[in-house]
N, CA, C, O and CB atoms as a CASP TS submission, in Angstrom:
PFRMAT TS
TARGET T0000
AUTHOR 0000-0000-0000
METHOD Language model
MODEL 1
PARENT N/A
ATOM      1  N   UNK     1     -26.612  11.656 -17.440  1.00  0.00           N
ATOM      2  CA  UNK     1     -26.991  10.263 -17.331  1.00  0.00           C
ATOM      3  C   UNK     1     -27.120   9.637 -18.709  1.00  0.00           C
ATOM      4  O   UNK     1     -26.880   8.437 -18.847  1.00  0.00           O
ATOM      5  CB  UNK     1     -28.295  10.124 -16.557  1.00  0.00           C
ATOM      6  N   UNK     2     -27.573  10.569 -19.971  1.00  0.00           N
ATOM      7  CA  UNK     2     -28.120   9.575 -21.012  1.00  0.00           C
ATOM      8  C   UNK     2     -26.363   9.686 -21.779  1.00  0.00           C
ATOM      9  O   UNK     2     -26.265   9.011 -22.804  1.00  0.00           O
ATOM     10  CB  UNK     2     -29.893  10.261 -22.171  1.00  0.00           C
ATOM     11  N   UNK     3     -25.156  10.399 -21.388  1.00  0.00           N
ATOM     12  CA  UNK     3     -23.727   9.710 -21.390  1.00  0.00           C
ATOM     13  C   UNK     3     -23.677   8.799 -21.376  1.00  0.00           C
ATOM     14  O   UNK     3     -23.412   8.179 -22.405  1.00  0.00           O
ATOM     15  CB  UNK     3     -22.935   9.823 -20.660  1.00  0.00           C
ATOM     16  N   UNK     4     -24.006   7.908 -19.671  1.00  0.00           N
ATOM     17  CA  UNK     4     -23.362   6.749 -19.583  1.00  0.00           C
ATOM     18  C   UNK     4     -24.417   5.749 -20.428  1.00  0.00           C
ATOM     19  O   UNK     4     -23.961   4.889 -21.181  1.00  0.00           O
ATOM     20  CB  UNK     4     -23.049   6.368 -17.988  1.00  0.00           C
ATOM     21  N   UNK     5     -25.878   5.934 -20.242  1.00  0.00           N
ATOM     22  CA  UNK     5     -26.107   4.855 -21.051  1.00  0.00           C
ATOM     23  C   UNK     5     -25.924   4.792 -22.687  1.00  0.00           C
ATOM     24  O   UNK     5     -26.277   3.788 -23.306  1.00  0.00           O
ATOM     25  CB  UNK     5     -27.334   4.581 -20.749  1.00  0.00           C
ATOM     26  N   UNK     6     -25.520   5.593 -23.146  1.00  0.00           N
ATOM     27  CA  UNK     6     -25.207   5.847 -24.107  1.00  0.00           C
ATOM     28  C   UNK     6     -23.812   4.859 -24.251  1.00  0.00           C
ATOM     29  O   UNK     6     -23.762   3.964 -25.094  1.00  0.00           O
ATOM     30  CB  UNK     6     -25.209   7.280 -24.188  1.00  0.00           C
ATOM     31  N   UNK     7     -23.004   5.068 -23.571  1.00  0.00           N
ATOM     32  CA  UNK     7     -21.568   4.499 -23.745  1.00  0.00           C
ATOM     33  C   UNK     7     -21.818   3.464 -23.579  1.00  0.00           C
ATOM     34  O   UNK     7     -21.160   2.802 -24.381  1.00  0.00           O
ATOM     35  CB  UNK     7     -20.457   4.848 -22.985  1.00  0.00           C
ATOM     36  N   UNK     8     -22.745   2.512 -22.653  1.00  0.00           N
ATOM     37  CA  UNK     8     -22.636   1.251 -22.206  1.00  0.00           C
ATOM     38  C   UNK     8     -23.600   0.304 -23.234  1.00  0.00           C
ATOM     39  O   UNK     8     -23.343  -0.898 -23.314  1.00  0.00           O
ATOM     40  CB  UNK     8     -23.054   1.233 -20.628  1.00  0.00           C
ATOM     41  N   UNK     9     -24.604   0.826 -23.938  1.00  0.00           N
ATOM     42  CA  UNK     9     -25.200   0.738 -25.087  1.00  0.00           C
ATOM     43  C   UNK     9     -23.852   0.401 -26.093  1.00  0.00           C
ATOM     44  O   UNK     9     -23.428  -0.645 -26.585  1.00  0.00           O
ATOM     45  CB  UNK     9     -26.093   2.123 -25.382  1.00  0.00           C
ATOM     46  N   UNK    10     -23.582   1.255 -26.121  1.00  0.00           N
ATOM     47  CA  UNK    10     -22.384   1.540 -27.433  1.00  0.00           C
ATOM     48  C   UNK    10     -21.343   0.163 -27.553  1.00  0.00           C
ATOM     49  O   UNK    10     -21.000  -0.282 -28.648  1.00  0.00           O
ATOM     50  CB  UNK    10     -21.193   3.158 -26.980  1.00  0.00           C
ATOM     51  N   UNK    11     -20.750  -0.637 -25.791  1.00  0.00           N
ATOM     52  CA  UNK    11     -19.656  -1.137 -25.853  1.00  0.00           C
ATOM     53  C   UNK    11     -20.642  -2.127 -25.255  1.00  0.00           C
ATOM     54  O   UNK    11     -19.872  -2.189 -24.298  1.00  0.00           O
ATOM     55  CB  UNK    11     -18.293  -0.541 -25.292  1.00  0.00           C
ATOM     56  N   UNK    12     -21.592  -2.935 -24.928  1.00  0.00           N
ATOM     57  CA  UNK    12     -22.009  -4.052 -24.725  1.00  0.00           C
ATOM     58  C   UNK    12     -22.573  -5.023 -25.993  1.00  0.00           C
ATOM     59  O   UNK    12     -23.506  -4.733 -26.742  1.00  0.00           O
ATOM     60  CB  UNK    12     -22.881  -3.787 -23.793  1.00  0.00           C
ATOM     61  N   UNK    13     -22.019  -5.858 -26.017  1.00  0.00           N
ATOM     62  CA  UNK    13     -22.334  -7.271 -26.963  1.00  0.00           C
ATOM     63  C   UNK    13     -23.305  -8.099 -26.545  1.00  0.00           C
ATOM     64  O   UNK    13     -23.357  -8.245 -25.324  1.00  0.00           O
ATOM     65  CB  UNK    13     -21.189  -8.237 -27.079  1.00  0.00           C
ATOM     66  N   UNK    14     -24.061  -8.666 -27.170  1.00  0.00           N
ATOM     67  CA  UNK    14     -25.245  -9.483 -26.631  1.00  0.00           C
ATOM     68  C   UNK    14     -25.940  -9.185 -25.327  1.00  0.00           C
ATOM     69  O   UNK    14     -26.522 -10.128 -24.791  1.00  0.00           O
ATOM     70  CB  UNK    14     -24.827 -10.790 -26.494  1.00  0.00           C
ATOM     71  N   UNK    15     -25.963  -7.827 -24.656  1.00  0.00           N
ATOM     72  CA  UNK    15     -26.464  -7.422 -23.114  1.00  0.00           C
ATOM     73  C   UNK    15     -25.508  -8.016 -22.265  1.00  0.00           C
ATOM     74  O   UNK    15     -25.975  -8.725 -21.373  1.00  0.00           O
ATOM     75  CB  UNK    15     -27.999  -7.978 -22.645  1.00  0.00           C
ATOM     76  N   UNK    16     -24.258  -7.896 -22.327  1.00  0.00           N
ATOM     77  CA  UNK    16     -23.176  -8.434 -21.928  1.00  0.00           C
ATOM     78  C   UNK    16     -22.258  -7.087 -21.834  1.00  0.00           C
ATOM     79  O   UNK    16     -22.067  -6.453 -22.872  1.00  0.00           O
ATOM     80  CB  UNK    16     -22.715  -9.622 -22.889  1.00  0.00           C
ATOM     81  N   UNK    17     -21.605  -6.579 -20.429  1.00  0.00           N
ATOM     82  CA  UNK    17     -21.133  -6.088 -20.364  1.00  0.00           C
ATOM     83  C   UNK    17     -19.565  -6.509 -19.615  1.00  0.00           C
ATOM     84  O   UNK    17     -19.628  -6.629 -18.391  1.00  0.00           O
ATOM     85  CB  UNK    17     -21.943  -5.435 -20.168  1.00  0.00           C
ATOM     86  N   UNK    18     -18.639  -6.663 -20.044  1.00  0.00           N
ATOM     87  CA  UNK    18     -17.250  -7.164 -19.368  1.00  0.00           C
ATOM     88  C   UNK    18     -16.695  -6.536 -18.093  1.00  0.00           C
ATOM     89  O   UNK    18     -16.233  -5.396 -18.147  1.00  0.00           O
ATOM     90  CB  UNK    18     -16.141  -6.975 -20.344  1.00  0.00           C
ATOM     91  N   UNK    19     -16.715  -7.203 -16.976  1.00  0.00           N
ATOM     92  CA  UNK    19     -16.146  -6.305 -16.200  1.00  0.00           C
ATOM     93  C   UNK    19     -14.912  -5.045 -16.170  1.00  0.00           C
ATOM     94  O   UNK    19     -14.887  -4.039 -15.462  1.00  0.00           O
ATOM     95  CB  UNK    19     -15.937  -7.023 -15.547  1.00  0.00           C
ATOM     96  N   UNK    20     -13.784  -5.571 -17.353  1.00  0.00           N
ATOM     97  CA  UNK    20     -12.864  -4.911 -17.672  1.00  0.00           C
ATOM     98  C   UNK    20     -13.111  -3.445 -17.912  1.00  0.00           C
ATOM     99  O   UNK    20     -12.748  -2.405 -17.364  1.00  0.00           O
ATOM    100  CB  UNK    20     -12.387  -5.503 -18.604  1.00  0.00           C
ATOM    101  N   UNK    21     -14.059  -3.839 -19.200  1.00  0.00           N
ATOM    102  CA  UNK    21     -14.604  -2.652 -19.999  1.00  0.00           C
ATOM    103  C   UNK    21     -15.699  -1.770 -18.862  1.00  0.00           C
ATOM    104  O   UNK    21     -15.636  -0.549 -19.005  1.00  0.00           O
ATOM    105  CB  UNK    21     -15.518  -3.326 -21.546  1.00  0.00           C
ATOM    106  N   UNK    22     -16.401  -2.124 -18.077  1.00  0.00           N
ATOM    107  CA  UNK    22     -16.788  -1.422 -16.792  1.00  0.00           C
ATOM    108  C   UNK    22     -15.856  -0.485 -16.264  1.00  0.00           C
ATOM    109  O   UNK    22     -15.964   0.741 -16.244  1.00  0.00           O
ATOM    110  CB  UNK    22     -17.025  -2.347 -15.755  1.00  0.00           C
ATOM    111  N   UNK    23     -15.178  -1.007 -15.952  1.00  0.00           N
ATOM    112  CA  UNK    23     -13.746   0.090 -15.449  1.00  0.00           C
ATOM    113  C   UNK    23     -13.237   0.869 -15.826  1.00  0.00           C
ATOM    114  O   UNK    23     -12.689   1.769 -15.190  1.00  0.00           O
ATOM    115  CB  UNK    23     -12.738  -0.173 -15.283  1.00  0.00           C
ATOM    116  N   UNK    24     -13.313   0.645 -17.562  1.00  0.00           N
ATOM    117  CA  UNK    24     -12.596   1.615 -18.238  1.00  0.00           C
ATOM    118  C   UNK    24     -13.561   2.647 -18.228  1.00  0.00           C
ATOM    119  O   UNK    24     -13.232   3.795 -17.925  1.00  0.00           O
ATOM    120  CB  UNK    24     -12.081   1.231 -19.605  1.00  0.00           C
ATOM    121  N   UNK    25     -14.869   2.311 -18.567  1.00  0.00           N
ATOM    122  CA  UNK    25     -15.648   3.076 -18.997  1.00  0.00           C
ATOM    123  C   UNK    25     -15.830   4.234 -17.479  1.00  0.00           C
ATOM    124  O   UNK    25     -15.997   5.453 -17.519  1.00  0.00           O
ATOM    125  CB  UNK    25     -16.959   2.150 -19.617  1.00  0.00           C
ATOM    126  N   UNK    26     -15.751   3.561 -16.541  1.00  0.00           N
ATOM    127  CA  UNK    26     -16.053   4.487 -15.145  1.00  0.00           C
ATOM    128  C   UNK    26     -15.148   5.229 -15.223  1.00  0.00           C
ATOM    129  O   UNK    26     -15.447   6.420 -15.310  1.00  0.00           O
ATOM    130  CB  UNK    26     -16.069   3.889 -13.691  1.00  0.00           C
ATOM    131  N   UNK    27     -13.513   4.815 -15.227  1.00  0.00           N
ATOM    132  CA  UNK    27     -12.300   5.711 -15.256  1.00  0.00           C
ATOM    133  C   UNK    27     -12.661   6.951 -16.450  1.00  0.00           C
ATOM    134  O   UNK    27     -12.708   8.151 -16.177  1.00  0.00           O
ATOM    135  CB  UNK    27     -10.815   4.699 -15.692  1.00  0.00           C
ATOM    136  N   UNK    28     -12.923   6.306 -17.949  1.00  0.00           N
ATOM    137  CA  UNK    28     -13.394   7.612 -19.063  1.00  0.00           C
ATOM    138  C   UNK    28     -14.214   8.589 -18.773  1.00  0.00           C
ATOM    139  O   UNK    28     -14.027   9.775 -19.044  1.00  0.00           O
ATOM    140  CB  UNK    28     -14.072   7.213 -20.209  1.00  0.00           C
ATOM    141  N   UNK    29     -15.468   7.961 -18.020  1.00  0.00           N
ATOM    142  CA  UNK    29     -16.548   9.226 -17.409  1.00  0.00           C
ATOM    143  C   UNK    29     -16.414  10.018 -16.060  1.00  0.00           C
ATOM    144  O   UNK    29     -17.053  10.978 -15.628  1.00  0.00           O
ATOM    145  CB  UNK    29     -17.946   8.619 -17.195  1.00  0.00           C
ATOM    146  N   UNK    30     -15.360   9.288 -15.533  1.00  0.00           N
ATOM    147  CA  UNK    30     -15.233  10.309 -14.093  1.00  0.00           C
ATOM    148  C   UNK    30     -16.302   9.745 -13.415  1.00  0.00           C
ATOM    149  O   UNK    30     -16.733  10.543 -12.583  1.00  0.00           O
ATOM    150  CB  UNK    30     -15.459  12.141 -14.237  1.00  0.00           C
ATOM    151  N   UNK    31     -17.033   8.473 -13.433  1.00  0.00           N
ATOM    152  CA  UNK    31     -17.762   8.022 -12.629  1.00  0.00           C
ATOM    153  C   UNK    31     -17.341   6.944 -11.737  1.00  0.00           C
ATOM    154  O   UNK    31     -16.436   6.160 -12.025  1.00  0.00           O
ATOM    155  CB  UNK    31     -18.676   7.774 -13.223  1.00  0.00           C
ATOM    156  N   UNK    32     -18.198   6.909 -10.347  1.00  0.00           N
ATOM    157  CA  UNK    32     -18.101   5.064  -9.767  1.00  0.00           C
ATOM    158  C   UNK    32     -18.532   4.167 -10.424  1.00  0.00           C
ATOM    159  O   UNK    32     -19.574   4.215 -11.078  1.00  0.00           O
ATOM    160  CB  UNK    32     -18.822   4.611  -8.569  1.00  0.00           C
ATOM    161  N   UNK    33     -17.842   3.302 -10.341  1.00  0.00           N
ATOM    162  CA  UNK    33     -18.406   1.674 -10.796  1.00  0.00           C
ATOM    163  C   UNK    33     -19.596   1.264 -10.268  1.00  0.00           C
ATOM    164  O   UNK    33     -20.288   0.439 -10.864  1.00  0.00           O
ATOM    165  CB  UNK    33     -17.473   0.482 -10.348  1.00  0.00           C
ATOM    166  N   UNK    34     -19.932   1.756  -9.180  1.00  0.00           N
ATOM    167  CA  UNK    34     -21.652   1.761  -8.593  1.00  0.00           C
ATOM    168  C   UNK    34     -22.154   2.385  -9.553  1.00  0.00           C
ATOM    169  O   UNK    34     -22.992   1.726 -10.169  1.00  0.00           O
ATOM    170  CB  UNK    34     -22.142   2.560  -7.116  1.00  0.00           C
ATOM    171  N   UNK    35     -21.965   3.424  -9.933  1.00  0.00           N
ATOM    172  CA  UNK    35     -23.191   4.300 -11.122  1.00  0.00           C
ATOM    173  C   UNK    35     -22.801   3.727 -12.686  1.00  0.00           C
ATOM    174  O   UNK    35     -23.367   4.000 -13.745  1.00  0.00           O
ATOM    175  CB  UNK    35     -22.904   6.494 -11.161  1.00  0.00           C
ATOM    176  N   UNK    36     -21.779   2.948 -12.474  1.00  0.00           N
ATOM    177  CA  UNK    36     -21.835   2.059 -14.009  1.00  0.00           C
ATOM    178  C   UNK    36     -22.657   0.915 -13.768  1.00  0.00           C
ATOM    179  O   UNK    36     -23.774   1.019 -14.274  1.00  0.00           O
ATOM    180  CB  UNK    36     -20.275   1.431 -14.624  1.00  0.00           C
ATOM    181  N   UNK    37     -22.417  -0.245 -13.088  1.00  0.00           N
ATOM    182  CA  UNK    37     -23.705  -1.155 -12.467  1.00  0.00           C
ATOM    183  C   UNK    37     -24.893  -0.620 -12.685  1.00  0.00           C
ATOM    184  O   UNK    37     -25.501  -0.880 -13.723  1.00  0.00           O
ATOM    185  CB  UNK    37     -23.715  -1.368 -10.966  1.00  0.00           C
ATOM    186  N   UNK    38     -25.432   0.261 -11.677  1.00  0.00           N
ATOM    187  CA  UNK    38     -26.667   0.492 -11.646  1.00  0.00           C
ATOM    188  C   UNK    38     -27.056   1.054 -12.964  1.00  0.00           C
ATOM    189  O   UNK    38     -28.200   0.674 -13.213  1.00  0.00           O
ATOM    190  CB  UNK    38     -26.971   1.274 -10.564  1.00  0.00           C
ATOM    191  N   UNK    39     -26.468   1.974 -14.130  1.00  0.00           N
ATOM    192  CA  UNK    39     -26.958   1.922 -15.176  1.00  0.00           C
ATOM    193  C   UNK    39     -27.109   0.335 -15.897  1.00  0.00           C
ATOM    194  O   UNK    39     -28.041   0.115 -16.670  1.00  0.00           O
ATOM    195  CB  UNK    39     -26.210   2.865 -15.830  1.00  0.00           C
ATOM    196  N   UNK    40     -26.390  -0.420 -15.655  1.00  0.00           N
ATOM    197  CA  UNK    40     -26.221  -1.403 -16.417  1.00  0.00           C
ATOM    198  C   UNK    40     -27.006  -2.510 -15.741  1.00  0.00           C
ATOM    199  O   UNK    40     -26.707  -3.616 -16.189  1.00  0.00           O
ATOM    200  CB  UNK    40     -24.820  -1.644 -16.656  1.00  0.00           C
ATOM    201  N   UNK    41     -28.065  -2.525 -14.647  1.00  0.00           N
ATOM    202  CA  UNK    41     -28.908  -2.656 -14.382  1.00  0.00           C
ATOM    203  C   UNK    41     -30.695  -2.378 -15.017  1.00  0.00           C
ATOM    204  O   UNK    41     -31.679  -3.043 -15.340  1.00  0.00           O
ATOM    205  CB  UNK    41     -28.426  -2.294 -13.616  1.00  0.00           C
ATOM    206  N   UNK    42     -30.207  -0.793 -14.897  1.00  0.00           N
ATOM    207  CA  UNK    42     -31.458  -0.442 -15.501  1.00  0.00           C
ATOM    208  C   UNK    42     -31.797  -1.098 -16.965  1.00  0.00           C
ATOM    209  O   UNK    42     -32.962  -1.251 -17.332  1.00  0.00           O
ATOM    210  CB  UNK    42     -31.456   1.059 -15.599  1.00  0.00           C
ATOM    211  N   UNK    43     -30.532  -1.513 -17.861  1.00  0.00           N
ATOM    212  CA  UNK    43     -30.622  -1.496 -18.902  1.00  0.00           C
ATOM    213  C   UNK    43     -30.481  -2.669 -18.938  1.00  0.00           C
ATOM    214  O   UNK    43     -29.634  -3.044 -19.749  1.00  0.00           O
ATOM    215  CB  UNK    43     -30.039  -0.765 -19.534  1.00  0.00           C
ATOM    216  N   UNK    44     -31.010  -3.473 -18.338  1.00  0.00           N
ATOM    217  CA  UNK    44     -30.601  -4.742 -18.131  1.00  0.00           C
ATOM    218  C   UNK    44     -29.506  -5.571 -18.322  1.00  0.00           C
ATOM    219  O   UNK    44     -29.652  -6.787 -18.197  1.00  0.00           O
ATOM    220  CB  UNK    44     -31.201  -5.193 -18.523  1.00  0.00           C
ATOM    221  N   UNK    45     -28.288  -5.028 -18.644  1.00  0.00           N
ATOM    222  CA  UNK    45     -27.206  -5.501 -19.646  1.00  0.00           C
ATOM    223  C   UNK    45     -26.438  -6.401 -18.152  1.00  0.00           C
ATOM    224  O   UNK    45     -26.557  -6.013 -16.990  1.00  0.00           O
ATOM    225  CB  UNK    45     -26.069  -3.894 -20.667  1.00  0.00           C
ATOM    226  N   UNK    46     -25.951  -7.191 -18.439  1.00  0.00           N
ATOM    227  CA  UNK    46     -25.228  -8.422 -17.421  1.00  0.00           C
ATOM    228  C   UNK    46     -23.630  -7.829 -17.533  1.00  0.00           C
ATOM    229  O   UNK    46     -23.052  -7.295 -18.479  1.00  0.00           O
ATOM    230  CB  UNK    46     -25.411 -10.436 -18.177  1.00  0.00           C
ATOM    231  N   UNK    47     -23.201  -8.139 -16.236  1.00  0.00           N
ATOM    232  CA  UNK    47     -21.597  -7.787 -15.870  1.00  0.00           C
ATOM    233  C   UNK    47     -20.913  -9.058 -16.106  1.00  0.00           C
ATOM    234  O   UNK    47     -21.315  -9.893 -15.296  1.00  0.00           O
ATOM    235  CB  UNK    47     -21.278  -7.267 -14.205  1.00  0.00           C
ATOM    236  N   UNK    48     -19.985  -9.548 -16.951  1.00  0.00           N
ATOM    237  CA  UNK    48     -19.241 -10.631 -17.307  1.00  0.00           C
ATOM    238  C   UNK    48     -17.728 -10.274 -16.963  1.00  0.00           C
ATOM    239  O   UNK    48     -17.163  -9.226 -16.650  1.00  0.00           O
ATOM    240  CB  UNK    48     -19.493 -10.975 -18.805  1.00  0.00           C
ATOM    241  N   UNK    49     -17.203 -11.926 -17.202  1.00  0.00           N
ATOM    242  CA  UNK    49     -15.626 -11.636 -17.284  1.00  0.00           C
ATOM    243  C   UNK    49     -15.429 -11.059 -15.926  1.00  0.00           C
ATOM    244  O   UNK    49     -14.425 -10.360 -16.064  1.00  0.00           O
ATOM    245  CB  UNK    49     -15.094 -10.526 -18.563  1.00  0.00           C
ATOM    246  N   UNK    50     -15.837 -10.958 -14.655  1.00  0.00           N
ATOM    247  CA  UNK    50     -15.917 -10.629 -13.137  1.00  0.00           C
ATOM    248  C   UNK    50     -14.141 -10.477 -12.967  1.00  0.00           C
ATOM    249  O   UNK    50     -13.650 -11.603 -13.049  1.00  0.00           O
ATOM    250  CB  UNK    50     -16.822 -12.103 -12.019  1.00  0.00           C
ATOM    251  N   UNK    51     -13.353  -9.679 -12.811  1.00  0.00           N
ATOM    252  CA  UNK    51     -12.287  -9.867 -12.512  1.00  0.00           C
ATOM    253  C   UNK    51     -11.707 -10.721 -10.935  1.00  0.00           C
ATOM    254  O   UNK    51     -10.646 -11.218 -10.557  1.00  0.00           O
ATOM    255  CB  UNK    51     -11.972  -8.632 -12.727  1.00  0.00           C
ATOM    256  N   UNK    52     -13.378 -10.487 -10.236  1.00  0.00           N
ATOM    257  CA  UNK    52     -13.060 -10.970  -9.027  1.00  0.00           C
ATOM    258  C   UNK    52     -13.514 -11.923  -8.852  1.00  0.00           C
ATOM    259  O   UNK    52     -13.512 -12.369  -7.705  1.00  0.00           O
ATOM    260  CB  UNK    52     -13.257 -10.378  -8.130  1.00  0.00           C
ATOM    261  N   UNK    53     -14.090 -12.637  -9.891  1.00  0.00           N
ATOM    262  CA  UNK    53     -14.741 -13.987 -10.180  1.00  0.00           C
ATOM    263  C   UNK    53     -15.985 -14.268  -9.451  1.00  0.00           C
ATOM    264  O   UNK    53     -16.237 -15.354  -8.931  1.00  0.00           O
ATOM    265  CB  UNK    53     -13.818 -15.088  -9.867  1.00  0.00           C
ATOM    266  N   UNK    54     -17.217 -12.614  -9.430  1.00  0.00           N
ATOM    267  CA  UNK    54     -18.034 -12.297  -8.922  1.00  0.00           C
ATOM    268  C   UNK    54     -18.973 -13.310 -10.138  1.00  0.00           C
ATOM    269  O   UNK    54     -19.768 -14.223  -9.919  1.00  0.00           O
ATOM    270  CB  UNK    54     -18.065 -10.712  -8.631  1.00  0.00           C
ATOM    271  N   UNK    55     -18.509 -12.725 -11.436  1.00  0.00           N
ATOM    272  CA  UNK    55     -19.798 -13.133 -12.175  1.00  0.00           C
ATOM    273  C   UNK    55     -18.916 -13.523 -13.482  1.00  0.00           C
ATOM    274  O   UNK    55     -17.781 -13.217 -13.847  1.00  0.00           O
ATOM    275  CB  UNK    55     -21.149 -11.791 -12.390  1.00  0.00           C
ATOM    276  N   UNK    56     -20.155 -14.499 -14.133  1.00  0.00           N
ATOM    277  CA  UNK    56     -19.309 -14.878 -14.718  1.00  0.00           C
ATOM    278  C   UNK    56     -20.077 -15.026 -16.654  1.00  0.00           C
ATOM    279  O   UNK    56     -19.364 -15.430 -17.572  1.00  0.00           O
ATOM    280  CB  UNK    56     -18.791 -16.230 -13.762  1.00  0.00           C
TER
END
């Protein structure tokens, strides 16, 4: 676990996390995009750039 927050720490800008870069990062760790969210929850960091024009 302290992987992913580690990585999402690492690649978020202003507590801003890009949806793009979500994906990649799930595809790099062998994880779901649910367990990238919910870290990126805990850590309060925001999902941007929504590819599905969820968030924006």
């Amino acid at each position: 676990m302290k992987d992913i927050e580690k990585k999402i720490l690492e690649v978020a800008k202003d507590r801003k996390l890009p949806c793009k870069v979500a994906f990649k990062l799930a595809e790099e760790l062998n994880i779901s995009l649910k367990e990238i969210g919910d870290m990126a929850n805990k850590l309060n960091i925001k999902i941007t750039n929504c590819q599905l024009g969820c968030f924006k």
